[in-house]
C-alpha positions in Angstrom: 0.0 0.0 0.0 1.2 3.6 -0.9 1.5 5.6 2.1 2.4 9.4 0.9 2.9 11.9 3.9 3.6 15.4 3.0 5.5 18.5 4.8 4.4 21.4 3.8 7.2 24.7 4.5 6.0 28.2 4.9 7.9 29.2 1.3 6.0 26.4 -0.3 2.2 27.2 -1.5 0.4 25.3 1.0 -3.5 25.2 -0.2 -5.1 21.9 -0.4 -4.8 21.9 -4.1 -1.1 22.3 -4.0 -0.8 20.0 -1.2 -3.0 17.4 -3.4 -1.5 18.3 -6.4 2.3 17.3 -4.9 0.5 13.9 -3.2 -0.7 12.8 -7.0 2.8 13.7 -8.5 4.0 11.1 -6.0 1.7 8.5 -6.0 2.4 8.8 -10.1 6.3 8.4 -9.7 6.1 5.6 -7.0 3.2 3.4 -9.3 5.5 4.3 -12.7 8.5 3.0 -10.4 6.8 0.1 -9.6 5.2 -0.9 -13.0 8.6 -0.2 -14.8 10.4 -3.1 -11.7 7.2 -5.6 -12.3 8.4 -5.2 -16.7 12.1 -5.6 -15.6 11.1 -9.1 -13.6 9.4 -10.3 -16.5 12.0 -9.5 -18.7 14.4 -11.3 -16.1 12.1 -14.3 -16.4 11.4 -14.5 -20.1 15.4 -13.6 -20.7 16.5 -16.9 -21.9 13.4 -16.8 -24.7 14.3 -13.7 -25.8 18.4 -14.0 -26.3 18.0 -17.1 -28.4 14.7 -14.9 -30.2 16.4 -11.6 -30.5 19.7 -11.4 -29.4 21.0 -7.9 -28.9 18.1 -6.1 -30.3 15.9 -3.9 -27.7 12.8 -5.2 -26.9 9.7 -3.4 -24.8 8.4 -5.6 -22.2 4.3 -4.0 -21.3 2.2 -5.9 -18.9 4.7 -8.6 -18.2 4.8 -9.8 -22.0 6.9 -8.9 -25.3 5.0 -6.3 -26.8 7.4 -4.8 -29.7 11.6 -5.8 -30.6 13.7 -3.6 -33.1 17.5 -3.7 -33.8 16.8 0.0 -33.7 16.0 1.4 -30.3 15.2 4.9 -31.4 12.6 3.5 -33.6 11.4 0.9 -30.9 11.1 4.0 -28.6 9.0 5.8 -31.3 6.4 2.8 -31.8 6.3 2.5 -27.9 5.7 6.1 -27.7 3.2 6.0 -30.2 1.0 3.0 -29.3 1.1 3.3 -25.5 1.4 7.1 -25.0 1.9 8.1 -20.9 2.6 4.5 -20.0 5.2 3.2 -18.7 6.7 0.5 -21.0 10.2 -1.2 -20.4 12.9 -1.2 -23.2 15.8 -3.2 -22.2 18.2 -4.5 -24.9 18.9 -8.3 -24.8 22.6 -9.0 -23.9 24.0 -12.6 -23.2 23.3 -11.7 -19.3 20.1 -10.1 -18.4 21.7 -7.8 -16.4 24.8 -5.9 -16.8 27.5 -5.7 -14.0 29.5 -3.2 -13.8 32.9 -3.3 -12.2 34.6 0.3 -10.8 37.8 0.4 -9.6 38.6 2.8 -7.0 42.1 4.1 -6.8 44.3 3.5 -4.1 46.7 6.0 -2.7 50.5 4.6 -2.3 52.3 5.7 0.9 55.6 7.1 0.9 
């Protein structure tokens, strides 16, 4: 359950439609947030289908399903953007891993 508490400060506007205004920008980010982590699990699960489908194109994962794949991800973005307008669709491309990993290196200081 979304619980959304909100401060108000005395340089802020602090009417009830700005204060409910600021509680449905929130509730917005945190549902996109989690739509966009419910596409990445399917696209986790379903990775194994998709690399020996599509391998290294971009595909957009909607409602926990393939909906589109393109070698091109500027025009898979476009299509997405077109059919499914405001909602949030996952576009991942499909490497060998379904995740990257990234290493950094941190340097280390040599004493004298």
């Amino acid at each position: 359950m979304f619980r959304c508490i909100i401060v108000a400060t005395a340089e802020e506007g602090t009417t009830p439609q700005y204060l409910a205004e600021k509680a449905i920008r929130r509730l917005l980010r945190y549902e996109a947030r989690r739509k966009i982590q419910q596409e990445a699990d399917a696209f986790r699960a379903m990775h194994a289908v998709l690399w020996r489908q599509y391998p290294n194109q971009y595909v957009a994962v909607y409602q926990g399903r393939l909906s589109d794949h393109d070698p091109d991800q500027l025009a898979l973005l476009q299509r997405v953007e077109e059919h499914y307008p405001e909602i949030p669709v996952l576009i991942r491309q499909v490497l060998a891993e379904p995740e990257e990993v990234y290493t950094f290196r941190s340097p280390r200081v040599a004493e004298l």
